[in-house]
N, C-alpha and C positions, 0 to 999 in steps of 0.2 A: 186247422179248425178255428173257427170261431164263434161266437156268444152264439148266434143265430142256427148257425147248423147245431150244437150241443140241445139247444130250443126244441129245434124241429125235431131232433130221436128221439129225446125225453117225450115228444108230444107224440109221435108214432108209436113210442113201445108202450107207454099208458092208455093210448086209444086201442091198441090191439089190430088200430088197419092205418093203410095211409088216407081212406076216403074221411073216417070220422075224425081222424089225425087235421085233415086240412079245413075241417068243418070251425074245430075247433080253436083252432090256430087264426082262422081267416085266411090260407092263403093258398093255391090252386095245389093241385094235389101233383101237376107235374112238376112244381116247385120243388113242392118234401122231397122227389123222387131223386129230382138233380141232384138237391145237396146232402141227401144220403149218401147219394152213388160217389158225391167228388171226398165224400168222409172217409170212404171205402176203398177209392183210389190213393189215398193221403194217407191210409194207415196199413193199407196191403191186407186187408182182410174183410173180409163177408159180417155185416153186423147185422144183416134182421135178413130170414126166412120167410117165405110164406108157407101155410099149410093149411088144413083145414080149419084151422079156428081162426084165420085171420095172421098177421104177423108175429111172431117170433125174435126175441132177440138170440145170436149164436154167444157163442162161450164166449168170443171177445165183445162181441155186443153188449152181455151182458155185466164184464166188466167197465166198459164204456161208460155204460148206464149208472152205474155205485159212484163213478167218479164225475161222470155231469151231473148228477143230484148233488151232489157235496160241493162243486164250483158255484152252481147256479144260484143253492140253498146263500152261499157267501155273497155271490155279488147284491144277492135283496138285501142281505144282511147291509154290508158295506153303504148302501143306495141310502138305506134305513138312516146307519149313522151320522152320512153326510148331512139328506134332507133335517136332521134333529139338531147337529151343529148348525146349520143354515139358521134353525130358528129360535137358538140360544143367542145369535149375533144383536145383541142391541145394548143400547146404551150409550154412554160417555166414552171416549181415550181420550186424553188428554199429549199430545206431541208436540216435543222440543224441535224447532228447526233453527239452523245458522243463516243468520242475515243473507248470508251470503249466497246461499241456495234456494231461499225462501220464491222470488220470483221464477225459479223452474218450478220449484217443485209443488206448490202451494195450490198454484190451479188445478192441475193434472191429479193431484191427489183427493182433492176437495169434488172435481167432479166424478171421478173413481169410485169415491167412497157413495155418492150419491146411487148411482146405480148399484153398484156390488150392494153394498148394505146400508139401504137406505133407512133402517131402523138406530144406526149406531149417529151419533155425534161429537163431531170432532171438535177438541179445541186445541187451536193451536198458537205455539206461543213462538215469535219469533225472536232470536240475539244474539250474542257474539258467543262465541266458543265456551269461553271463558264464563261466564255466566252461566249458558247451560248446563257446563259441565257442573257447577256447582247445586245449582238448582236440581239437576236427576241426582246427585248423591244425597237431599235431602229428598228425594222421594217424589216430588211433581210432576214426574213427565210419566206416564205407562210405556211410553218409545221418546224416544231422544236420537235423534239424527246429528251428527258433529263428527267434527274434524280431530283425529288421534292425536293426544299429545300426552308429554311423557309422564305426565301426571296422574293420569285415570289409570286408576287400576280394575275398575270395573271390566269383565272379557262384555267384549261385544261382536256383534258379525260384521266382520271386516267385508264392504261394497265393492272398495273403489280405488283406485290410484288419482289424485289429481295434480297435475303440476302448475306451479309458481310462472307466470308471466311479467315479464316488466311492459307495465302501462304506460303511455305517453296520449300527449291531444294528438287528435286524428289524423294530421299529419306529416307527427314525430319520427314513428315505426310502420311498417309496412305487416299489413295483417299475416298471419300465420309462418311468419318467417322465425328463426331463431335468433338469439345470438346468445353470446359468449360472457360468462359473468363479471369476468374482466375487466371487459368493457363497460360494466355497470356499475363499476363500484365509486366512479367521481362524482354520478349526476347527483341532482338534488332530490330527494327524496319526502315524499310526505307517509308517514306511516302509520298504524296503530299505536296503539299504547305497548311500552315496554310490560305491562301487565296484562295485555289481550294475548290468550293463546295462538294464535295466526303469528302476532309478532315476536310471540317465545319462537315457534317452529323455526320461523325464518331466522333468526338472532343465533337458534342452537347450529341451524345446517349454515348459517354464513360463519360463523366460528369453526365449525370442524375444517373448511377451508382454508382457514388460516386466514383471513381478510375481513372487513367492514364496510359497512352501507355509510354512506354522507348522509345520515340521515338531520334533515332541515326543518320540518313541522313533523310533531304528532297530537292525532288527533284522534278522538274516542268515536268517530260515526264515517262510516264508511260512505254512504252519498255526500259526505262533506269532502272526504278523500275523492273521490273520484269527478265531482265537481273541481276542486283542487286542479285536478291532472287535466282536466277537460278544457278548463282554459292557460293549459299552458303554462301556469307558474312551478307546476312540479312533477317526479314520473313516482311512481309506486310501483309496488312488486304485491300483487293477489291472485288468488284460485281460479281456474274459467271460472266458475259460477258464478263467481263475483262481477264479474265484467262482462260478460256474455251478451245481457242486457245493453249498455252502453256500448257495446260492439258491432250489436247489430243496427242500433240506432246510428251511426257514425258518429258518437260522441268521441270516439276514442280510439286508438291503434292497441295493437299489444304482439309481443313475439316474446316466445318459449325458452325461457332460460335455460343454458347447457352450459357443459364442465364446470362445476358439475350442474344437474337436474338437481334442482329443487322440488319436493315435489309431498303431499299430506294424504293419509288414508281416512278415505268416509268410514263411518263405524256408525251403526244401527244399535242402539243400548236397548233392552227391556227391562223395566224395574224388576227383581227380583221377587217381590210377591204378587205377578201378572204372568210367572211363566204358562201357569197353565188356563189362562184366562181365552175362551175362545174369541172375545171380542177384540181383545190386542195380539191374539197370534192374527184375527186375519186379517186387520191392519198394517200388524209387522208386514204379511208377505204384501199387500198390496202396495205399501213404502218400497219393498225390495224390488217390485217388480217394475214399479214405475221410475224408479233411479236405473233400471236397468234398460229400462225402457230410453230414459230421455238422453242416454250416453247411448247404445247403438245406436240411436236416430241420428246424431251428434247435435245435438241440443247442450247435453250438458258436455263440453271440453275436459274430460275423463275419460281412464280408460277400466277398464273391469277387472278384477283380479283374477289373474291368469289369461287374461285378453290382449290383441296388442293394442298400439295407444291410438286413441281417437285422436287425430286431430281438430288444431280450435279450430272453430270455423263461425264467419259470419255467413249471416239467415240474408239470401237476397230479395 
């Protein structure tokens, strides 16, 4: 059964015929008659009589009848609540995004929200981990998009897996290839700051290895870093998102760090006094769905939690 056929009995056993039935309805009367009969065949039993007054529902019929008035009564209900959330959506959210992700995700979202809910506005603040993370614990952001680190204790809904690439100019490394950490630990390095979260991550998982980065310059801005590596003077270790951009421009090469995988999970924060705000739940889901979105496209070099791994890949 479905919505349509429950439609058409309700509308036959309250007409009393199928002609006033189809009158009423709009739709030809051999129509009602089909998807009575396949209701009838789908349930193994006789639901509407004729007789002298017109139609009849039988004993199952008329049980039929008590329980599609009660579906049908819900789904307007349901229809109702939707359409009324629809047009409580307006206003401000204010969202945190990581430098890092900002050129995926910034467009896609911004023209997202334009259609979906063109009454809400966005502002959105883009920076380093580090930062954001401190700025949502005082309260600024209604959503906060960032990279896990061992500091936030705030729970949020885990996205995403991303892994650590080692960077080089365009061509140092050979696109999507791997290698071996090993092998990385003499080059010269330009990095973030020992106080940016991206280079705690990286500082905690190159420690539990037992080993260390050469690291040679650091520096607090990531186009200055990846400039840096672009012409050659140095390699870096960052997220796809990060380099995805300069990847697909042939600024620059990058292969997939292993033994081990280095690797940061996306977490979607909501301020605690917006959980039940309908303006930042349907942002939240339109955040989730278009991260989800731009990793199975493979846009973003990520892989989904509990998904297998998207390979990096450049745009030709």
């Amino acid at each position: 059964m479905d919505i349509r056929q429950l439609r058409y009995f309700v509308g036959v056993v309250d007409a009393g015929s199928f002609t006033r039935a189809a009158a009423r309805l709009h739709v030809a009367q051999s129509a009602l008659s089909f998807q009575i009969k396949q209701m009838e065949d789908s349930l193994g039993a006789p639901l509407l009589v004729r007789d002298a007054h017109g139609v009849q529902p039988t004993e199952p019929g008329r049980t039929l009848y008590h329980h599609a008035e009660i579906i049908l009564a819900q789904i307007e209900t349901a229809r109702s609540d939707v359409q009324s959330k629809v047009c409580e959506i307006a206003g401000e959210v204010t969202i945190g995004v990581p430098t890092a992700a900002s050129d995926l995700l910034v467009p896609e979202l911004l023209a997202a929200a334009r259609t979906s809910f063109p009454s809400v506005r966005l502002k959105i603040t883009e920076g380093l981990t580090g930062v954001l993370d401190e700025w949502t614990k005082l309260g600024k952001f209604n959503l906060s998009l960032q990279y896990k680190s061992s500091s936030q204790t705030d729970e949020g809904i885990e996205l995403a897996e991303e892994d650590y690439f080692l960077v080089g100019d365009r061509n140092s490394l050979p696109d999507t290839e791997e290698i071996e950490f090993n092998d990385i630990r003499g080059l010269p390095m330009a990095m973030p700051m020992p106080t940016m979260n991206i280079r705690k991550s990286i500082d905690d998982l190159v420690a539990k290895s037992g080993s260390s980065l050469n690291v040679r310059f650091e520096i607090d801005s990531l186009p200055a870093i990846l400039k840096l590596v672009g012409e050659g003077k140095a390699f870096t270790v960052l997220g796809g998102a990060a380099i995805q951009k300069d990847l697909n421009q042939g600024n620059i090469s990058a292969a997939r760090i292993i033994n081990p995988v280095l690797s940061r999970t996306i977490v979607l924060f909501t301020n605690k006094h917006d959980l039940q705000s309908a303006k930042v739940g349907a942002v939240r889901t339109l955040v989730r769905d278009i991260v989800c979105r731009l990793i199975e496209r493979g846009d973003w070099p990520a892989r989904l939690i509990a998904e297998p791994t998207t390979a990096l890949r450049a745009s030709r």
